[in-house]
C-alpha positions as CSV (number, residue, x, y, z in Angstrom):
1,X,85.3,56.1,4.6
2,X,85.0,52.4,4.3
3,X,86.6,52.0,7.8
4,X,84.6,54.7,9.4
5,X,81.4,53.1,8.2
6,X,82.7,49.8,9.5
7,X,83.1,51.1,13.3
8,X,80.0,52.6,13.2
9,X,78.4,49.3,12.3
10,X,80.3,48.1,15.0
11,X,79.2,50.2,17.7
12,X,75.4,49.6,16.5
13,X,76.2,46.2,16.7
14,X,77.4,46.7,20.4
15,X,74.5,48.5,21.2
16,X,71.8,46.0,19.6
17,X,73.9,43.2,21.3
18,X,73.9,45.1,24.7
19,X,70.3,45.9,24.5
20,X,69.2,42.3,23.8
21,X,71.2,41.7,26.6
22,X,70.0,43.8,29.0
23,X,66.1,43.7,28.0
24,X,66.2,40.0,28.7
25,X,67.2,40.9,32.3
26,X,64.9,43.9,32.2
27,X,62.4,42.4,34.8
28,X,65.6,41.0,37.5
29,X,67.2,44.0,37.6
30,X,64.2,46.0,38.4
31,X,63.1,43.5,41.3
32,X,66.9,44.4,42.1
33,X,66.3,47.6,42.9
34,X,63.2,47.0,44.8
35,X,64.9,44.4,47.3
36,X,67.5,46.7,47.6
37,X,64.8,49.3,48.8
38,X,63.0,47.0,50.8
39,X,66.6,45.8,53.0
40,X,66.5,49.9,53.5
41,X,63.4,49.9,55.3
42,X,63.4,46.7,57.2
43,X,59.3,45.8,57.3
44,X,58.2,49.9,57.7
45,X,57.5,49.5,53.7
46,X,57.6,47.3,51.0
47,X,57.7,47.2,47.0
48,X,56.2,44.6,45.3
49,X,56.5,43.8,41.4
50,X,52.8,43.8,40.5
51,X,52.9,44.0,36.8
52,X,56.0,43.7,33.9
53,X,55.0,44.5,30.0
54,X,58.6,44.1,28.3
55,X,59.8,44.8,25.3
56,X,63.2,45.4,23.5
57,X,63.8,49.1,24.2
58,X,62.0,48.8,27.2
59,X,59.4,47.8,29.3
60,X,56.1,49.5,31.6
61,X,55.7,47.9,35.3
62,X,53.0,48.3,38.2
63,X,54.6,48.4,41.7
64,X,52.7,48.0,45.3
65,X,53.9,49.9,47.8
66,X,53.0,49.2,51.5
67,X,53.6,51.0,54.5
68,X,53.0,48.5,57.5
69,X,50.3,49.2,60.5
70,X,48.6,51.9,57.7
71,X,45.9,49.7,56.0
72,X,43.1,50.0,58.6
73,X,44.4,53.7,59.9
74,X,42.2,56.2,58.9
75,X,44.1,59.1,59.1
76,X,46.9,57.7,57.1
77,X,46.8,59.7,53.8
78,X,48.4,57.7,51.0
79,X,46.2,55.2,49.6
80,X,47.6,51.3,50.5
81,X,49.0,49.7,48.9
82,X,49.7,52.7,46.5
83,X,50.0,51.9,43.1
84,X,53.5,53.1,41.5
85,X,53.2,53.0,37.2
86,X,56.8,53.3,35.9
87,X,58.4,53.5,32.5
88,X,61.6,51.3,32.4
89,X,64.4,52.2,29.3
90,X,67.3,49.8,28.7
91,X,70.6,50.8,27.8
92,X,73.5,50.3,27.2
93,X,73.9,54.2,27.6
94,X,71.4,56.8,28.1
95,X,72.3,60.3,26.1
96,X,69.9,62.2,27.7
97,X,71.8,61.8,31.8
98,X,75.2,61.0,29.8
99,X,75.6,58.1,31.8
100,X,76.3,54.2,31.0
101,X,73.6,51.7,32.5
102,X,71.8,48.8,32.8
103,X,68.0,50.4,33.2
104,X,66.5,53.7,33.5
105,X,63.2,54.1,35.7
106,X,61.0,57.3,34.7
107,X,57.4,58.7,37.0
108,X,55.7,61.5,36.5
109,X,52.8,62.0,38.9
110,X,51.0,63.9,40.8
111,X,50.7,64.2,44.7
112,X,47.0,64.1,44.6
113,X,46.8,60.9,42.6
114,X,48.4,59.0,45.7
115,X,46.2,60.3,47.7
116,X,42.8,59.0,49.3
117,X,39.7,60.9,49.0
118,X,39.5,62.2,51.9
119,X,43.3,63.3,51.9
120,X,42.9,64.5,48.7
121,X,40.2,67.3,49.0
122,X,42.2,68.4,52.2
123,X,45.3,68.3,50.4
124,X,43.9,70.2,47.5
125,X,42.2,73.1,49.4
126,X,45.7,73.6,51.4
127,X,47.8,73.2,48.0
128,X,45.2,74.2,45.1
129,X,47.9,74.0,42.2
130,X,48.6,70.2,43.7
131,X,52.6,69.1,43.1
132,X,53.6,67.3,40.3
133,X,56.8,65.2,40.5
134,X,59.6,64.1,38.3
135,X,61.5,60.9,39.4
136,X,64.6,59.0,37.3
137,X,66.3,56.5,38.4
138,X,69.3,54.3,36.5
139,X,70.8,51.4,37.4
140,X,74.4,51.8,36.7
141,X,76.8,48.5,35.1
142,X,78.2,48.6,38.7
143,X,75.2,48.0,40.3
144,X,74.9,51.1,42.1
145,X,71.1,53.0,41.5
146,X,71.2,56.5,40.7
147,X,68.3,58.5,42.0
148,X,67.1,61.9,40.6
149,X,63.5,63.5,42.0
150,X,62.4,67.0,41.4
151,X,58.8,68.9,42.3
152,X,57.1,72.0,41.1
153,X,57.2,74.9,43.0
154,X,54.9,74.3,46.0
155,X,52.6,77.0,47.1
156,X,49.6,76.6,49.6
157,X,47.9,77.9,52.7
158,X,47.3,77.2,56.2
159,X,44.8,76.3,58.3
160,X,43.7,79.5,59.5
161,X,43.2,82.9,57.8
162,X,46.1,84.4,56.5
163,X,48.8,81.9,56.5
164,X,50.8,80.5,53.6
165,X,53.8,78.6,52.8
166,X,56.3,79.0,49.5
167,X,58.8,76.4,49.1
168,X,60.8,76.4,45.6
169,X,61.4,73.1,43.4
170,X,62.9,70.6,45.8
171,X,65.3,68.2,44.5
172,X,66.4,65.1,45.6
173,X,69.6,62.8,45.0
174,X,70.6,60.0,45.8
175,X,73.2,56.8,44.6
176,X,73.6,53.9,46.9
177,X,74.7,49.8,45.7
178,X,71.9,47.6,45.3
179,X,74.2,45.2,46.7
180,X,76.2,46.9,50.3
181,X,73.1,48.9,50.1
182,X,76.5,51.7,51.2
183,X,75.4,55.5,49.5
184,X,74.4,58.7,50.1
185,X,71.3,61.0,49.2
186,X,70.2,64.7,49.7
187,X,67.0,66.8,49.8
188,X,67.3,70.7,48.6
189,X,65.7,73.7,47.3
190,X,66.9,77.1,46.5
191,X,64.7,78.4,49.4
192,X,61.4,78.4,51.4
193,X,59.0,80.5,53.2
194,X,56.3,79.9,55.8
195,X,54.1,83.5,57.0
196,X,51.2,84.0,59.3
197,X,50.7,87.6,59.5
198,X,47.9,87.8,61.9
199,X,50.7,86.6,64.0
200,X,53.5,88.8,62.8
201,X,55.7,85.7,62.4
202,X,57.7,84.9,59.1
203,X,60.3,81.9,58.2
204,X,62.4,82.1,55.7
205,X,65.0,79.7,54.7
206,X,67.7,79.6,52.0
207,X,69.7,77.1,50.7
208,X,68.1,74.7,52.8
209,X,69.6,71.1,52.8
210,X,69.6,67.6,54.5
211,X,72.2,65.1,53.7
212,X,72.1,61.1,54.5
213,X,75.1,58.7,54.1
214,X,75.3,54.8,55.0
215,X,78.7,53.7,55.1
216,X,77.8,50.2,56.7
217,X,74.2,48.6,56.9
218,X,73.6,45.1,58.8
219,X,69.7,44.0,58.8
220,X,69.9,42.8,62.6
221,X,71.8,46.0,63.7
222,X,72.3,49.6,63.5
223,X,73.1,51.5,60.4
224,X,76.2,53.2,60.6
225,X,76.2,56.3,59.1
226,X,75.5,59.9,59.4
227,X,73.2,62.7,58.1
228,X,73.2,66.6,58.5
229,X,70.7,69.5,58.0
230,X,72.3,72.9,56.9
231,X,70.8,76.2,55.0
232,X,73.0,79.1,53.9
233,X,70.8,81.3,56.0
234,X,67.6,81.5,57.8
235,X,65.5,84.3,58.8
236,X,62.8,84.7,60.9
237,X,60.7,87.5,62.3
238,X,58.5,86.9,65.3
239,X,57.7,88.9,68.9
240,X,60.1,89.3,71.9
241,X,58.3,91.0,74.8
242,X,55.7,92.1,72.4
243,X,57.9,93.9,69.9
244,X,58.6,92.8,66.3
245,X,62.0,91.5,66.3
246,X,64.3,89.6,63.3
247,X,66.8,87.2,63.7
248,X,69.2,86.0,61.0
249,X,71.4,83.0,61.2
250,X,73.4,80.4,60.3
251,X,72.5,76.6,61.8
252,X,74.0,73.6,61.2
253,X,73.6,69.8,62.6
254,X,74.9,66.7,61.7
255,X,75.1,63.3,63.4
256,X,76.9,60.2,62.9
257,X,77.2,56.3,64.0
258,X,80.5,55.0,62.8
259,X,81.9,51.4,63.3
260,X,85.2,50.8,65.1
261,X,86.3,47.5,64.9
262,X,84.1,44.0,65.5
263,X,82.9,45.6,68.7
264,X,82.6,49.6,69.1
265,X,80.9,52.3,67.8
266,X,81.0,56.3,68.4
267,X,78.2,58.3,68.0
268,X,78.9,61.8,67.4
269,X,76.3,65.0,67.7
270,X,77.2,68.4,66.2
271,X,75.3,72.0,66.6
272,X,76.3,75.2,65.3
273,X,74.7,78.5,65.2
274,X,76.0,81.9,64.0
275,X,74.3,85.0,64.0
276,X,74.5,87.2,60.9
277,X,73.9,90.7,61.9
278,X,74.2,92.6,65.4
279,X,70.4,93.1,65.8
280,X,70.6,88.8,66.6
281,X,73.7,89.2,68.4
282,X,71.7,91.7,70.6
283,X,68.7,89.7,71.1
284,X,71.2,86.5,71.7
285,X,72.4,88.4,74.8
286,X,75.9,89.1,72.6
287,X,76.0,85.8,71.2
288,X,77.8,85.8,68.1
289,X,78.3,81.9,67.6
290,X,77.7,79.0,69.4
291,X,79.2,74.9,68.7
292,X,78.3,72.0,70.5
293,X,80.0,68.8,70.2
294,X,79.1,65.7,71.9
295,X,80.7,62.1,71.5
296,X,80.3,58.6,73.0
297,X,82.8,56.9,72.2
298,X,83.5,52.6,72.3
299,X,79.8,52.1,72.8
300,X,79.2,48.6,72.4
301,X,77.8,47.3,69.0
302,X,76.0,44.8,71.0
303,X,73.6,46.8,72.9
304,X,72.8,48.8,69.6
305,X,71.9,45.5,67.7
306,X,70.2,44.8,71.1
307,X,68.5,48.1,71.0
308,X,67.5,48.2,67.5
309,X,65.8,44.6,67.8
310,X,64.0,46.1,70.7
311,X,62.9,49.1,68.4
312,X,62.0,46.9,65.8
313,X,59.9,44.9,67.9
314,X,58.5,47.9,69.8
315,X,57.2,49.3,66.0
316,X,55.5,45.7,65.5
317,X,53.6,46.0,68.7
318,X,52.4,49.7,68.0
319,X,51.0,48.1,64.6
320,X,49.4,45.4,65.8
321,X,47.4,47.8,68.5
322,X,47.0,50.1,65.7
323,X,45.1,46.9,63.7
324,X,43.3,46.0,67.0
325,X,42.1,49.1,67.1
326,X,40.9,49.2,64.1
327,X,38.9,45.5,64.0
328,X,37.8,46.3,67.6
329,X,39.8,43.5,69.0
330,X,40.1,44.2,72.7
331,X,41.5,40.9,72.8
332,X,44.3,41.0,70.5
333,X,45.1,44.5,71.9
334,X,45.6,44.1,75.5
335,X,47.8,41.5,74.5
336,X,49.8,43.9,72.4
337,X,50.4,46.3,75.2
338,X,51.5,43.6,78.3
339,X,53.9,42.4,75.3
340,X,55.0,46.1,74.7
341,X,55.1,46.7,79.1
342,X,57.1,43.6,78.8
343,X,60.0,44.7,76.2
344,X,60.9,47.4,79.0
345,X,63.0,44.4,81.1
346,X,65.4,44.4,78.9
347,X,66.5,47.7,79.5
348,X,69.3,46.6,81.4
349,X,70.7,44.0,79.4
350,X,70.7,47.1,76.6
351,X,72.2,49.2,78.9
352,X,75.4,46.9,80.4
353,X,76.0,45.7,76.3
354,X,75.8,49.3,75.4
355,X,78.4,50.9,78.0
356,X,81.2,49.2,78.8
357,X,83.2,49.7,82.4
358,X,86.8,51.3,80.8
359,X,85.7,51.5,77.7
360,X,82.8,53.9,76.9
361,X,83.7,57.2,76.6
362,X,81.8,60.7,76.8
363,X,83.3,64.0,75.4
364,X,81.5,67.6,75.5
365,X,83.2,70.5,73.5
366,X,80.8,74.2,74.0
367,X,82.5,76.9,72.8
368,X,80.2,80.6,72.8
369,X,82.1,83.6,70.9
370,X,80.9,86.8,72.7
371,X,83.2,90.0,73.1
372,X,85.0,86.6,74.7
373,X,85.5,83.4,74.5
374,X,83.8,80.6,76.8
375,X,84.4,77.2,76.5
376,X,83.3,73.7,78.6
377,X,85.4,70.8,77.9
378,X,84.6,67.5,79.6
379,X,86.3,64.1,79.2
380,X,84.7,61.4,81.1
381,X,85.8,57.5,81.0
382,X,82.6,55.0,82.3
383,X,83.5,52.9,85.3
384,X,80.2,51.7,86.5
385,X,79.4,48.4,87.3
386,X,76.8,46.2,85.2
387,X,73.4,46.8,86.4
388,X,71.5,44.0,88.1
389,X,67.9,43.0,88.9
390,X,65.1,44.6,87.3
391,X,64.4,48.0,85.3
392,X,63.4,49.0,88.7
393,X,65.9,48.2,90.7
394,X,68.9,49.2,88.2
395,X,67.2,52.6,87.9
396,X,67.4,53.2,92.1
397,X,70.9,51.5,91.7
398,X,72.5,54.1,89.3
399,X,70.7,57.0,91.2
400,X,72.3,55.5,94.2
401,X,75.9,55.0,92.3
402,X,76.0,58.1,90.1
403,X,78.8,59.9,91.5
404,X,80.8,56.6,90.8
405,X,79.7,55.9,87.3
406,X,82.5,57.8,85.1
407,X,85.7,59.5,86.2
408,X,87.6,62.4,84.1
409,X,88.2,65.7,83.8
410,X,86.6,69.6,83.3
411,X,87.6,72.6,81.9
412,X,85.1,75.3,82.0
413,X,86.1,78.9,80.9
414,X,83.1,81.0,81.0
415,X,82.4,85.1,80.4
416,X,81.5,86.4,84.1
417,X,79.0,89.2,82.2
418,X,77.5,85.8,80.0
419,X,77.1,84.3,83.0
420,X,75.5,86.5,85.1
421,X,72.6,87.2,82.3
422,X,71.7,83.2,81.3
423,X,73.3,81.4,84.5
424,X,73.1,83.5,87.8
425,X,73.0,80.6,90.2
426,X,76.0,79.5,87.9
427,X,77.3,82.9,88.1
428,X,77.1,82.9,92.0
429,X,78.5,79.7,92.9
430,X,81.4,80.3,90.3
431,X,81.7,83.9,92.6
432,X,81.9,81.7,95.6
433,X,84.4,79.1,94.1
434,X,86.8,82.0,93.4
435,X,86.6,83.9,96.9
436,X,87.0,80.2,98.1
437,X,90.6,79.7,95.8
438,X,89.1,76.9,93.5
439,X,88.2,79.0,90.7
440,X,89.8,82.4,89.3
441,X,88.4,85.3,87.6
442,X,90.7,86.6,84.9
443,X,90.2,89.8,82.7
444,X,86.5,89.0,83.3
445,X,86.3,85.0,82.6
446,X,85.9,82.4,85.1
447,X,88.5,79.7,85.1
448,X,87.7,76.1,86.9
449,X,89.4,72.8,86.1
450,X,89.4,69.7,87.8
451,X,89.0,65.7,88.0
452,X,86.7,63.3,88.6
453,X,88.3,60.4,90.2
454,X,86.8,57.6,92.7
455,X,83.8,59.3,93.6
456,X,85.5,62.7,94.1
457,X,85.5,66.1,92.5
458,X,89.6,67.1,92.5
459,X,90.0,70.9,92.3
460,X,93.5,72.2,93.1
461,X,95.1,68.8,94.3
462,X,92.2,69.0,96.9
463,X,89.4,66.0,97.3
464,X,86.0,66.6,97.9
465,X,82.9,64.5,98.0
466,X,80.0,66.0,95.7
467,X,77.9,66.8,98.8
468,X,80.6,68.0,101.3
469,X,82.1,70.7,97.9
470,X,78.6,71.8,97.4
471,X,78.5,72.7,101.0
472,X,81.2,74.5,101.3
473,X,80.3,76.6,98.5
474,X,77.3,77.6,99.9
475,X,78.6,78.3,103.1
């Protein structure tokens, strides 16, 4: 008994010592969180520490948040600089989330109350119940924030008579180091449903979800990354040729920048669709599934650092015409624009640091599951030159150079009855291709492959220029 009463005063011990601790850092490692989140958004907002009441178990603070080029726009609905009133706990260990930390931010408010006036009364006549939101968010011993967001159920009504919009608790999650600023979050809800019956049209989506990860973030450059939007199913009900059809489906899309080495970078693109019942199928011409994949690959990380400063820069300029607007300086505005006109030039710098002669490559995968399978398949290397001269002139130069800007191959397999219903001219040049030997037609599929290689098109061993093959097909 004597030894169990000693460990416990131990462990309160701990705890008093560790909360002492941590509530005399209480302040710092709030302001922590908020650099963390203003790195993330690089000037489009920023958090400011307003107001800090501490005390031992915890502390109540006022934060500013400021979206830039939105102070003098009238249209902007959230009031700036919005004022954010959180409740701050200090650990060592929160019970409630069964998790170890250093701090534990807590909001619950209400939509309308960020609102301005104006915003608000159009807010409240399409939502009338409003939204109220639940936000937590604790700062582990690591240094890595832990982000948990929840809202009501969200019902309201649209703009004309009859339409209306469901969309079920929608939760957010997210953990990321205040430090590499490297995490992941995600945005959910078990389902949602938008309606306009005057129109006969109805979305419904379940499970829908959209998924963000940064893997590596650099303030002058590019994050590098990826993100994806999925649902478990989506249906929707509209008019084909004036008759009340449904489609259910499966989508799915996801995209993703990923470092490779000092100096590359691929950026992938993914699609998927799947239809769930034979009535889509039908109205997808026998479509049963469809994947896309596209990939540039060994882009250089130059041109997207180039690029992004350009963006950033670009986003400056649109507030700064966006404030000239507003105080009615014509001066300060024209100005703004020739500066913006101006940012165009360096297009082609971009574009030469961005792809790279034998180095940047582009890949297409298309497979489409009918009765049959078609598939496209390209794999194409960029050989170009750099561009010289002007926007102008590099824009007539690659027009002019185009059939020597990559070299490869193709592989296209494709349904002759698929073809005929969403590509006839394909169709008929594919039916000229095989009468002519460079294509076959086998158990109703179309068959081409070929290069790419020094300005010509290789089908079969044979060389053709782009113009003089075209020709001849047509012929």
């Amino acid at each position: 008994m004597k030894k169990l009463l000693i460990a416990l005063l131990v462990v309160v011990a701990l705890f008093l010592g560790g909360r002492g601790y941590i509530s005399g850092k209480g302040e710092s490692y709030l302001k922590e969180t908020l650099q963390a989140f203003n790195t993330l958004e690089q000037g489009k907002a920023k958090a400011e520490l307003e107001k800090f009441e501490n005390s031992f178990s915890g502390a109540e603070a006022l934060i500013r948040l400021s979206v830039a080029g939105t102070s003098q726009a009238a249209d902007f609905p959230l009031k700036q600089p919005l004022e954010l009133r959180e409740k701050i706990d200090y650990g060592p260990v929160f019970l409630s989330e069964m998790m170890p930390g250093l701090i534990r931010v807590r909001m619950q408010p209400r939509v309308s109350e960020w609102l301005r006036p104006e915003a608000k009364k159009r807010f409240l006549r399409t939502v009338p119940g409003d939204i109220n939101l639940s936000y937590t968010g604790i700062l582990d011993w690591s240094h890595v924030y832990h982000e948990r967001g929840r809202s009501s159920r969200i019902v309201g009504k649209g703009t004309k008579s009859g339409e209306s919009f469901l969309i079920e608790p929608v939760q957010v999650q997210s953990s990321f180091s205040t430090r590499t600023l490297q995490g992941e979050a995600s945005i959910s809800t078990a389902a949602m449903q938008l309606s306009n019956p005057a129109g006969g049209e109805e979305l419904k989506m379940s499970e829908p979800r959209l998924e963000f990860r940064i893997e590596s973030f650099d303030p002058k450059g590019p994050v590098f990354g990826g993100f994806g939007l999925r649902a478990q199913e989506v249906e929707l009900r509209t008019k084909h040729r004036k008759q009340a059809v449904t489609l259910r489906f499966v989508p799915a899309f996801e995209a993703a920048l990923q470092k490779k080495g000092e100096k590359w970078a691929d950026l992938s693109l993914a699609l998927r669709m799947k239809a769930e019942d034979e009535a889509t199928r039908k109205l997808w011409e026998g479509i049963g599934s469809l994947t896309l994949s596209l990939k540039l690959q060994s882009a250089g990380i130059e041109g997207l650092i180039a690029l992004s400063e350009m963006q950033k820069e670009r986003m400056k300029l649109q507030e700064q015409i966006a404030q000239a607007v507003g105080k009615k300086d014509d001066i300060a505005m024209q100005k703004a624009i020739l500066a913006l006109s101006a940012l165009d030039e360096r297009w082609v710098e971009i574009y030469n640091k961005l792809f790279v002669k034998g180095k940047t490559r582009l890949l297409v995968d298309e497979t489409i599951i009918t009765d049959k399978k078609s598939r496209l398949q390209l794999n194409l290397l960029y050989i170009g030159e750099p561009l010289r001269g002007n926007t102008m002139s590099a824009m007539i130069s690659l027009a002019t150079n185009a059939d020597r800007l990559v070299e490869g191959s193709f592989d296209l397999e494709l349904e002759q009855a698929l073809a005929q219903k969403l590509y006839p001219q394909a169709a008929m040049i594919l039916d000229s291709m095989v009468s002519k030997g460079m294509a076959k037609l086998e158990d109703g599929v179309y068959k081409l492959k070929g290069e790419i290689r020094d300005g010509k098109i290789v089908i079969n061993g044979t060389r053709y220029a782009p113009q003089e093959l075209l020709m001849l097909i047509l012929m």
